[in-house]
N, C-alpha and C positions, 0 to 999 in steps of 0.2 A: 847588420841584419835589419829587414825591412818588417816593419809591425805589420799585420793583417789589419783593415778599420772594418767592425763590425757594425758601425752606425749608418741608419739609412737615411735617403731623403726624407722630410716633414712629411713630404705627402704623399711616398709611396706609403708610410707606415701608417698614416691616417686614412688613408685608401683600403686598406687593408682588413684597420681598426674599424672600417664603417662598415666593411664586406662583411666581416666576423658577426658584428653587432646583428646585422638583417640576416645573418643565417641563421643563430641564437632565436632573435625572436620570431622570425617568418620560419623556420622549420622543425629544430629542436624541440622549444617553450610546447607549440600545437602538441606534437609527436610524444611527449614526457604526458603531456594534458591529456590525451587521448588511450594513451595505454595506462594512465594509471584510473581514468572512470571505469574502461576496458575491463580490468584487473579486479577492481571492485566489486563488477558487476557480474564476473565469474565466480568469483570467493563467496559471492552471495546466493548464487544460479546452485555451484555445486553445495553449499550449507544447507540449501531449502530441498535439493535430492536426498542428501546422507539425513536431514533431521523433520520432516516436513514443514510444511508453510506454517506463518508465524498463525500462534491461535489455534495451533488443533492437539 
């Protein structure tokens, strides 16, 4: 019976590893960065409707 080799080229997998990397930080990182100020500045938006603005 013949084994499956589940091992790739150096450098398709490193190709792959650099493709991964620059989507992580060119789309992800932004996107994670952007909806959590987002999010923040909702929590803060609806806190200051439900309790008024800070000082009164």
């Amino acid at each position: 019976m013949k084994e499956a080799s589940n091992t790739l080229p150096q450098e398709q997998t490193r190709g792959e590893e650099t493709k991964a990397f620059l989507f992580l930080t060119g789309v992800i990182a932004p996107a994670v960065a952007v909806s959590v100020v987002v999010g923040y500045g909702f929590i803060i938006w609806i806190s200051q409707i439900l309790t008024g603005p800070p000082g009164s």
